[in-house]
C-alpha positions in Angstrom: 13.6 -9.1 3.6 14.8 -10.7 0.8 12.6 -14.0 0.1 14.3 -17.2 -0.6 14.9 -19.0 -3.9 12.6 -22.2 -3.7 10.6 -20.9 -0.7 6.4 -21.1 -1.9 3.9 -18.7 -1.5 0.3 -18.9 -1.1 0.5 -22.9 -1.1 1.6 -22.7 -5.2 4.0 -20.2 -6.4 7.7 -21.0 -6.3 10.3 -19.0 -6.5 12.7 -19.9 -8.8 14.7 -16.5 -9.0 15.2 -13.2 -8.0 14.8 -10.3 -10.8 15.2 -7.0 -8.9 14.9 -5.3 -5.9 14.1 -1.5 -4.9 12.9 0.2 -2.6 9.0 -0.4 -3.4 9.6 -4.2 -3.1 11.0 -7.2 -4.8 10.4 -8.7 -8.4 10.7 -12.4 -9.4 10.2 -15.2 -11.5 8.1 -18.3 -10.0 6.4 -21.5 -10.9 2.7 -22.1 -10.2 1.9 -25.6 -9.5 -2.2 -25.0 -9.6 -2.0 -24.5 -13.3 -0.7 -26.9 -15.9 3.1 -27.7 -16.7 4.0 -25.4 -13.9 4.1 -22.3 -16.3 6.3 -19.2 -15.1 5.1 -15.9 -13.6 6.3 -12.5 -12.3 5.6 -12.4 -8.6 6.1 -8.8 -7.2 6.5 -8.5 -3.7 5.6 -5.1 -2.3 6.2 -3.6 1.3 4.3 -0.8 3.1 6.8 1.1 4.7 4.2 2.5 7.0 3.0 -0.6 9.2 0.8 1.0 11.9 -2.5 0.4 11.8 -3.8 3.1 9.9 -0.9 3.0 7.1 -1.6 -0.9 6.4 -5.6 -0.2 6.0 -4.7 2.7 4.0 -1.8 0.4 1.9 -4.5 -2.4 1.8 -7.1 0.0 0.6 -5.0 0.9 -2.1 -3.4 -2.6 -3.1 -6.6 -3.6 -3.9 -7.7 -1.0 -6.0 -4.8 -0.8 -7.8 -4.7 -4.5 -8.5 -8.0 -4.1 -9.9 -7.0 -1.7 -12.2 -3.9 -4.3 -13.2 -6.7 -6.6 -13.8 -8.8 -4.4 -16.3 -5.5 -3.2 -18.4 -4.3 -7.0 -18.7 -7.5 -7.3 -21.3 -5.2 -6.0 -23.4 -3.0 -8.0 -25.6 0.1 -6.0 -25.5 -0.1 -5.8 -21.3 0.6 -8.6 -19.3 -2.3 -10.2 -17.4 -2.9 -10.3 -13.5 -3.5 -13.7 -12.5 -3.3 -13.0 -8.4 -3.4 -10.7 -5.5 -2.9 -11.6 -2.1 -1.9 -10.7 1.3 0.5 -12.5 3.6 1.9 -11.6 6.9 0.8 -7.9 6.0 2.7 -7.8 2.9 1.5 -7.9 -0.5 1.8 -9.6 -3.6 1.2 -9.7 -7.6 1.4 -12.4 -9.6 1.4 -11.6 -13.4 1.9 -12.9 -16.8 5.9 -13.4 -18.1 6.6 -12.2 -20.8 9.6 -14.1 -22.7 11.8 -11.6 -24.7 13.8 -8.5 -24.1 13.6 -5.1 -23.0 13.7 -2.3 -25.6 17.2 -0.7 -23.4 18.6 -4.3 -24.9 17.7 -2.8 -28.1 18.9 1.2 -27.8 22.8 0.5 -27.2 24.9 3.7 -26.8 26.2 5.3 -30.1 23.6 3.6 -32.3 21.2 5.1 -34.1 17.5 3.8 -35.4 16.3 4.7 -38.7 12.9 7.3 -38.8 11.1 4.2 -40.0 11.9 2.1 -37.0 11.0 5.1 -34.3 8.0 5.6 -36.2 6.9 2.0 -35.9 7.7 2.0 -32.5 6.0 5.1 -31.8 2.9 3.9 -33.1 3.1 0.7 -31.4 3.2 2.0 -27.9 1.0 4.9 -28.6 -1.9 2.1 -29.5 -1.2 0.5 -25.8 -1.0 4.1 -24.2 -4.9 5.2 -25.8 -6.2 2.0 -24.6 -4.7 2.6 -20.6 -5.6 6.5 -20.9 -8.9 5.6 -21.8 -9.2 3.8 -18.9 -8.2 6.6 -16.5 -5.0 5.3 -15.6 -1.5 6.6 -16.0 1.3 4.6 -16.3 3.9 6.7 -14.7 7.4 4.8 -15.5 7.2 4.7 -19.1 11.5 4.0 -20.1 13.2 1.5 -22.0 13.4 -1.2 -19.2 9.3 -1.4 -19.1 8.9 -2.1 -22.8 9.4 -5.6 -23.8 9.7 -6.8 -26.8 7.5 -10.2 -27.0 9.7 -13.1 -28.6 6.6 -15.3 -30.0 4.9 -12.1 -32.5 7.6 -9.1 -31.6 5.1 -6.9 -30.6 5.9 -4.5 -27.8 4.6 -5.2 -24.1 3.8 -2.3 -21.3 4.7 -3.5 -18.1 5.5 -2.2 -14.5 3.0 -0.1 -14.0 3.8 2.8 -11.5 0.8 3.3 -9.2 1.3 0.3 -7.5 4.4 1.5 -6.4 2.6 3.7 -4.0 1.4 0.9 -1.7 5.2 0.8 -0.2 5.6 4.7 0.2 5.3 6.0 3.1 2.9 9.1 2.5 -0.7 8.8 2.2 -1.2 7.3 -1.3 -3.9 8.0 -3.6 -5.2 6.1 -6.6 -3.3 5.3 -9.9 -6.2 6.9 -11.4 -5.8 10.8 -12.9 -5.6 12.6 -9.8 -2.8 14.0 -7.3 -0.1 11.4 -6.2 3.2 10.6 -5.4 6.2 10.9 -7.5 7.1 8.6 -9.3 9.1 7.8 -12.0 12.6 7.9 -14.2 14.7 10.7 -14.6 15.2 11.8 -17.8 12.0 10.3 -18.6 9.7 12.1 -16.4 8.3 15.5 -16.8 8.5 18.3 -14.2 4.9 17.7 -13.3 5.4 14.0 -12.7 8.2 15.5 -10.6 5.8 17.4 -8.3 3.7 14.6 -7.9 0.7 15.3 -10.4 1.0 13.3 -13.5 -1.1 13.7 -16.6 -1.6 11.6 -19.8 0.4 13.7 -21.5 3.3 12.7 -19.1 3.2 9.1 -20.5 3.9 11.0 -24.1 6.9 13.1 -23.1 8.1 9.6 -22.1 7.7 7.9 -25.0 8.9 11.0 -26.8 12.0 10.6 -25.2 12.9 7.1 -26.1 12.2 7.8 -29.6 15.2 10.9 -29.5 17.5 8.5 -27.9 16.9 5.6 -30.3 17.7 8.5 -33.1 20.1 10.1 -31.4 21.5 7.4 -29.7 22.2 9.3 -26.9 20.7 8.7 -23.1 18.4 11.8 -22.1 20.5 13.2 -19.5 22.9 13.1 -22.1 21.1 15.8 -24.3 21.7 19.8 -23.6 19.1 21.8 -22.3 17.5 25.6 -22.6 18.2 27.3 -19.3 16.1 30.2 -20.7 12.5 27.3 -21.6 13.7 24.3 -20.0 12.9 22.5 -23.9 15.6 19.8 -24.8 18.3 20.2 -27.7 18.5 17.1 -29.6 17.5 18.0 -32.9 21.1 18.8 -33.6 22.1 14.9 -33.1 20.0 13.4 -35.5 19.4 13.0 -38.9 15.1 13.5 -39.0 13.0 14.4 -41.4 11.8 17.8 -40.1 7.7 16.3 -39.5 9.0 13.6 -37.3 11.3 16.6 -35.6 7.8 18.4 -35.0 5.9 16.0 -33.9 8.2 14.5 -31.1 9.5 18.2 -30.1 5.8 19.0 -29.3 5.8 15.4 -27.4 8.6 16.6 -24.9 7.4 20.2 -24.7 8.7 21.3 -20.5 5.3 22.6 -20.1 2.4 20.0 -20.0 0.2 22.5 -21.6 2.2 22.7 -24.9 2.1 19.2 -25.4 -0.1 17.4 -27.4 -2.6 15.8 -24.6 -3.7 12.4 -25.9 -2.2 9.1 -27.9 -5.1 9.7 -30.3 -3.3 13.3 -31.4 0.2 12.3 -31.5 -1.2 8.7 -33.8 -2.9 11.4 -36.3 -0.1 13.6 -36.5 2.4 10.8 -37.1 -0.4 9.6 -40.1 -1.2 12.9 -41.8 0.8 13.4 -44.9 4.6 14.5 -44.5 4.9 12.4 -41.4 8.0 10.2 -40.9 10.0 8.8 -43.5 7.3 9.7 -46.3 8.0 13.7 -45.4 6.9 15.8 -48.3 8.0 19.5 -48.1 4.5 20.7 -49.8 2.7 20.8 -47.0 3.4 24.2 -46.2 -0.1 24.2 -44.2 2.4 22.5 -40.9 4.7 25.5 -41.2 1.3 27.8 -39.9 -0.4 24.7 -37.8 1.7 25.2 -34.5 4.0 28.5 -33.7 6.9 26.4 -33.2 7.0 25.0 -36.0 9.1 27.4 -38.3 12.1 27.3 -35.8 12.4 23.7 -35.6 12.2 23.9 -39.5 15.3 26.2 -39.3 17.2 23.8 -37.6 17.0 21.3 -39.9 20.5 21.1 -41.2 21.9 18.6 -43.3 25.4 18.1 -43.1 26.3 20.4 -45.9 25.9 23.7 -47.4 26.4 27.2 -46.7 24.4 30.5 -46.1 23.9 31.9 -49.9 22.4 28.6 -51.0 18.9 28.0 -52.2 16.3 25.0 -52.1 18.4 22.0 -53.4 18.3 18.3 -52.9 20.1 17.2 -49.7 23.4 15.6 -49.4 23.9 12.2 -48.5 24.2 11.9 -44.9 27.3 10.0 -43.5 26.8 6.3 -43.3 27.1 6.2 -39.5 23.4 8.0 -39.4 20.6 6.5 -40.8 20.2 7.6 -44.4 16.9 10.0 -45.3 14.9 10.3 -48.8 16.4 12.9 -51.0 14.5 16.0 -49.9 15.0 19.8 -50.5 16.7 21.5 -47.9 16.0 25.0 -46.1 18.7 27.7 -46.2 21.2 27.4 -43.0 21.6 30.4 -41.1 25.3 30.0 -40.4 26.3 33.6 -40.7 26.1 36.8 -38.5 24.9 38.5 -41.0 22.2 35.8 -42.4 20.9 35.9 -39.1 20.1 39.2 -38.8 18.1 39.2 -42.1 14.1 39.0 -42.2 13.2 35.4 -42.4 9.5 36.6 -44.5 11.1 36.7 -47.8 12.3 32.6 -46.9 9.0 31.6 -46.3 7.8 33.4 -49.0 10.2 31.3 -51.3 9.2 28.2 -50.0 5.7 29.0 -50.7 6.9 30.0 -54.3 8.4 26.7 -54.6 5.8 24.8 -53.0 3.5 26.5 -56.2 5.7 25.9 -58.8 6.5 22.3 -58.0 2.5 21.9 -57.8 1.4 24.2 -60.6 -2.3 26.0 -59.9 -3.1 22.9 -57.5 -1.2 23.9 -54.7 -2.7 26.4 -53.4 -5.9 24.2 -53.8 -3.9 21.5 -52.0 -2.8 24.3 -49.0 -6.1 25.2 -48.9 -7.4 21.1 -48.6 -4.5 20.9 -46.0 -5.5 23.9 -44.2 -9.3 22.3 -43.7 -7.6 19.1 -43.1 -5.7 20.2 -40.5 -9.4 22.2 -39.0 -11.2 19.1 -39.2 -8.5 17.2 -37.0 -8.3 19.9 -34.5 -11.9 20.1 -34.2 -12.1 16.0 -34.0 -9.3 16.1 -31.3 -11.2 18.6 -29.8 -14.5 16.4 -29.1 -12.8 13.6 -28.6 -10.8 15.9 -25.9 -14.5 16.9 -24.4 -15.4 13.0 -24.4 -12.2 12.1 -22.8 -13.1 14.9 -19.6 -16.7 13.4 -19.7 -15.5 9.6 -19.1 -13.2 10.4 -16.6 -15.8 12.5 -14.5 -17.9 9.9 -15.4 -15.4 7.2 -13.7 -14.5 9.5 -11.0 -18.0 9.5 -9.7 -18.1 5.8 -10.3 -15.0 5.0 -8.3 -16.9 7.2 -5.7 -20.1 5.7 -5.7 -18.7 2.3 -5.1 -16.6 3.6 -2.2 -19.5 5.1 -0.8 -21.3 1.4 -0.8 -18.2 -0.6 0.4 -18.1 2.1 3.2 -22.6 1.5 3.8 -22.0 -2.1 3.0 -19.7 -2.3 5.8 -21.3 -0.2 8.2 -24.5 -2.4 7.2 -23.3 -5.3 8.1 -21.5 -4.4 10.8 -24.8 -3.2 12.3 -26.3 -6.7 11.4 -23.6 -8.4 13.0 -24.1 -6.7 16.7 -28.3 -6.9 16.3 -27.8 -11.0 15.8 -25.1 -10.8 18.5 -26.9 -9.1 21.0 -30.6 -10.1 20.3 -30.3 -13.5 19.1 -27.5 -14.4 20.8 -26.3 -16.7 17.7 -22.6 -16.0 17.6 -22.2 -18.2 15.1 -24.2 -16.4 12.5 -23.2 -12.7 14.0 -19.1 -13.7 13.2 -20.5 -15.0 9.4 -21.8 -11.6 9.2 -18.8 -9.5 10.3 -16.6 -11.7 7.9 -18.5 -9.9 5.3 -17.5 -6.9 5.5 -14.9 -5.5 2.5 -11.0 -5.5 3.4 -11.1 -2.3 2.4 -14.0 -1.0 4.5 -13.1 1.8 7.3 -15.5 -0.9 9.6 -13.5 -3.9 8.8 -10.7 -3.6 11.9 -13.7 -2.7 14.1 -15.7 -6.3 12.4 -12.2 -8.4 13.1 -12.5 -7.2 17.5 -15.5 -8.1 17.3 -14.9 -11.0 15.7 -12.2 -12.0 18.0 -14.4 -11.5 20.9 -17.5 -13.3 19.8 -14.9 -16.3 19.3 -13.8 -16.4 22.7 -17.4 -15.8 24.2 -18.7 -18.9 21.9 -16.0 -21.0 23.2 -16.7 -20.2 26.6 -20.8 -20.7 25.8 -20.5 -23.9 24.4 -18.3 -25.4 27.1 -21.1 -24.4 29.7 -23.8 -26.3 27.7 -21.4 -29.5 27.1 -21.2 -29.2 31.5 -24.9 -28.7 31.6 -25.7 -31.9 29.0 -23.4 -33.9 30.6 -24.8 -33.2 34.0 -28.2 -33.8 33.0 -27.2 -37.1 31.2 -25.6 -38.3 34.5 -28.9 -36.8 36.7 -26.8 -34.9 38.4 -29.8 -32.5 38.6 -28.2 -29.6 41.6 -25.5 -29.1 39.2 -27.7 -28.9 36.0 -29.8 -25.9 37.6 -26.4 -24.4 39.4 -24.7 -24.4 35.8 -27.4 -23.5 33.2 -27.3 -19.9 34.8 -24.1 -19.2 33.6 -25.4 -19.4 30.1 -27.0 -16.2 28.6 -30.6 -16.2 28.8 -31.5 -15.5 24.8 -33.1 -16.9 22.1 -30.2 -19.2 20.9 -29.7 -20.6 24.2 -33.5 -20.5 26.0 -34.3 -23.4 23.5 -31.5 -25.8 24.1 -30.7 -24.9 28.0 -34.7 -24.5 29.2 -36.0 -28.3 28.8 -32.9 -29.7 30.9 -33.3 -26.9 33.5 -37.0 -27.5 34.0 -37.0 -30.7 34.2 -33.9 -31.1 36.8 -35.6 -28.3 38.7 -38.5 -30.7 39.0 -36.6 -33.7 39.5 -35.2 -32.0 42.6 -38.6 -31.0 43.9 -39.8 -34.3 43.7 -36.7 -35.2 45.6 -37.4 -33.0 48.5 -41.4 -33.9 48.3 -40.3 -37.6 49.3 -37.9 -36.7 52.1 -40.5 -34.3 54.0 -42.8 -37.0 53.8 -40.7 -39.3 55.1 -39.9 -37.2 58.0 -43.2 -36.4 58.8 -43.5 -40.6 58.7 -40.6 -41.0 61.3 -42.4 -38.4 63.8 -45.3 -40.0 63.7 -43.9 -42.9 64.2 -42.3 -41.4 67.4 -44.9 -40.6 68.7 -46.9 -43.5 68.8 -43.9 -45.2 71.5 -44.4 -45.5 75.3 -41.8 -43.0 76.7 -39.5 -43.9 79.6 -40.3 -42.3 83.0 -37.1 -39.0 83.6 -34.6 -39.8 86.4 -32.6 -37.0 88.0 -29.8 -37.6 90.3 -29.2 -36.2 93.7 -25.3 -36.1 94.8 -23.3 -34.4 97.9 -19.9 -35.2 99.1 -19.9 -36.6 102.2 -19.0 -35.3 105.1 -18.9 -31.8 104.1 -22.0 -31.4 102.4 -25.8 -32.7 104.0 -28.3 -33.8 101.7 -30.2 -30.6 101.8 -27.2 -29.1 99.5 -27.6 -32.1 97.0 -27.6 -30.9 93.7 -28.9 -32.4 90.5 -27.5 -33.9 87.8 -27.7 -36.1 85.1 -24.8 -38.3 85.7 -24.6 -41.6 88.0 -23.8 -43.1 91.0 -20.5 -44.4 89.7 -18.8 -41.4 91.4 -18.6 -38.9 88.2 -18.1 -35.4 89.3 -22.0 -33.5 89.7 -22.2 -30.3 87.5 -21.0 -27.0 89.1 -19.9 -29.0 91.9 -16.9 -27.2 93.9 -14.2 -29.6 94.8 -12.5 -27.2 97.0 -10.5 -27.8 99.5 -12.4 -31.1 100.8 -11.3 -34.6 99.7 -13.6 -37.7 98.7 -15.8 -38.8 96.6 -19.4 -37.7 95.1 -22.3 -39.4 96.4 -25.0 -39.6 94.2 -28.5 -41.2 94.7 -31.2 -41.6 91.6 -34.5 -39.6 91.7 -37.3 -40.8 89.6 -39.9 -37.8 89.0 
């Protein structure tokens, strides 16, 4: 459900408007009153589609890992910070930094083209952000024009919508945003076949960014651009004007197989650096035709937009002014013919080698062979710095398990400590403080909140007793002080505050029935010590049925009342009766 412009959330943030909604959640713009001049913020509002039970521990578990994560990359001054995470009616929410500017699609209109100078400079302005988030194990996952800002106070260029969070409102069972298996997510056109299947690398981010560089040169959307049905590799080079290092570098970033690509931001930054890079290409550095094997055919393709089949190394036409002009630069032949492409290509790259010599005198092959050891050194730096890159991760990974393995003790713990104060001590009170303890994201915590709710209801119920108990004993009202203090529990909370009132109206009572006895035993006594009145029986008949030898006794008078067991029969008169003293 969509929320409300002006509704507030978590007692401060307002919603002032709505910015997008999908099928993860909802993003918008609000104003938090806690902080001065009610400054703006991004509030994202995030759904678990699975709301059993188990899915929202799983979606919580995960929420607030990822959130962390948020909060580490927002040291960073090109990613925007995390202020809050929270939970409300078993959804969750973000609330980061706003960034005020534009997104780089704002910036890439169809049909325009950027200059190598300004991909480069974007390139290496990302890439910077992208070795700071690999190095921290994370993977951003929707890297496309809409997630780059450009910052209106400095210009710089902002990360932001990170994908892992994403996964707390899909309905499978999510894993970390960390480098590991996951769900898919992502943009196509700028997401890899591998991001596709669900397992993301580093690299992934790259053939992203790689992507947004060819359409900003191009000036064409990727699912615009052809593609190999033999490799899978995108045709582009054809589209753009770019010097044939820059062509190298970003074909290498968009390789279809992850394995082909280059595999950290640190590799693609020194390629982009070394000499013949971008707009300062030099053709002398024969050493790149040799450094990767597909490096001579995306040399070949190169074409400017003139010449012919039979013509050597010469300078390079001016482009048209619709693309983005280049530094003069020799040219490669252009195999345009059927019969130029059937010819050996050696005695080419022999020429160029030629030229590369002559232009340089005796110092280029000194400056091939510099390149050459250049180019060793690099690959053997990228190398280590490849091997440190595995180490950290493992060395995070069994971090991030270690501390899962202590929020999972650290819950059973206290837990455990919870019950033991429960049950033995009988101090609820202190036994609910404990179970509050343990972690949101602990497998105990549902189990802590029953208990909880129980304990609650049994306090309730213990303290009532005791108010009826004290106010019983107040009012000496001792019965119902003993008859009530039983329904307490008998523990060591209780014993202390229950015990002196019951004792002492148990007592009270006994007194009580002391002084009564006694004053029985008084009253008998007292009996006794009286003259007692001589018995009188009666004698009655009826008269004139009955003589006086069939009298029978009774206790009643002379006044004619019937005699006991007397048989009226069928005789008429009245009872005769005559006192007897015995």
């Amino acid at each position: 459900m969509t929320i409300e412009v002006g509704k507030t959330l978590a007692g401060h943030y307002q919603i002032i408007k709505s910015l997008s909604s999908g099928g993860f959640g909802e993003t918008y713009i609000a104003e938090d009153s806690h902080r001065p001049g009610n400054p703006k913020c991004v509030l994202k509002h995030l759904k678990p589609a699975n709301s059993s039970p188990q899915g929202l521990q799983i979606a919580r578990r995960l929420f607030n890992s990822e959130a962390q994560v948020l909060e580490k990359l927002g040291e960073h001054s090109q990613i925007p910070r995390l202020f809050a995470y929270f939970e409300e009616n078993q959804e969750f929410y973000l609330v980061q930094e706003f960034i005020e500017g534009h997104p780089l699609s704002a910036e890439l209109p169809l049909g325009q083209r950027w200059s190598e100078t300004q991909v480069k400079t974007m390139l290496e302005d990302v890439l910077g952000i992208l070795q700071f988030v690999h190095t921290q194990g994370v993977i951003h996952r929707d890297i496309k024009p809409d997630n780059i800002m450009r910052r209106k106070s400095d210009n710089k260029l902002v990360l932001i919508d990170f994908g892992a969070i994403k996964e707390v409102g899909n309905q499978g069972i999510p894993q970390t945003g960390q480098v590991s298996g996951t769900v898919a997510i992502g943009t196509p056109g700028y997401m890899p076949t591998e991001q596709g299947r669900g397992k993301p690398r580093p690299n992934s981010d790259l053939y992203a960014l790689g992507m947004i560089a060819i359409q900003a040169l191009t000036g064409m959307l990727p699912n615009q651009l052809r593609e190999d049905n033999d490799t899978g590799e995108i045709s582009w080079q054809d589209q753009a004007e770019v010097s044939p290092a820059l062509t190298v570098v970003l074909s290498q970033m968009i390789r279809y197989h992850f394995k082909d690509r280059y595999k950290t931001a640190t590799e693609v930054l020194t390629a982009l650096q070394s000499p013949g890079s971008g707009g300062t290409y030099q053709p002398t550095a024969v050493a790149n035709l040799t450094y990767q094997p597909t490096v001579m055919a995306n040399y070949q393709t190169y074409q400017p937009s003139h010449g012919t089949a039979n013509q050597g190394p010469m300078a390079a036409p001016t482009p048209p002014a619709s693309k983005p002009s280049l530094p003069s630069e020799p040219s490669l032949p252009v195999q345009s013919s059927p019969k130029a492409k059937g010819q050996n290509k050696t005695p080419m790259l022999i020429g160029a080698m030629i030229l590369t010599l002559l232009v340089f005198g005796g110092g280029g092959f000194l400056y091939v062979q510099a390149e050459n050891a250049q180019q060793q050194e690099i690959a053997a730096e990228l190398q280590r710095e490849g091997e440190e890159q595995r180490q950290r991760e493992a060395q995070e990974q069994r971090q991030r398990e270690a501390q899962e393995r202590e929020k999972h003790q650290l819950g059973e713990q206290k837990l455990a400590q919870a019950k033991k104060e429960a049950e033995e001590s009988g101090d609820l009170q202190a036994a609910i403080a404990l179970a509050k303890e343990v972690p949101v994201d602990s497998d105990f915590y549902q189990n802590a909140q029953t208990a909880i709710n129980q304990w609650e209801q049994d306090w309730q119920a213990q303290q009532n007793i005791f108010t009826q108990v004290q106010a019983a004993y107040n009012a000496g009202r001792w019965q119902e002080v003993t008859d009530v203090a039983f329904k307490l529990p008998q523990n060591p909370y209780w014993d202390p505050k229950v015990n002196p009132m019951y004792y002492d109206a148990k007592a009270q009572l006994e007194a009580i029935a002391a002084a009564e006895a006694q004053r029985q035993r008084q009253a008998s006594a007292e009996a006794q010590r009286q003259p007692q009145a001589a018995a009188v029986s009666y004698e009655c008949w009826c008269p004139p049925h009955k003589t006086r030898g069939d009298a029978a006794t009774s206790s009643t008078d002379i006044s004619g009342t019937p005699c006991d067991g007397y048989d009226w029969g069928s005789g008429s008169g009245r009872l005769v009766c005559q006192a007897v003293t015995d």
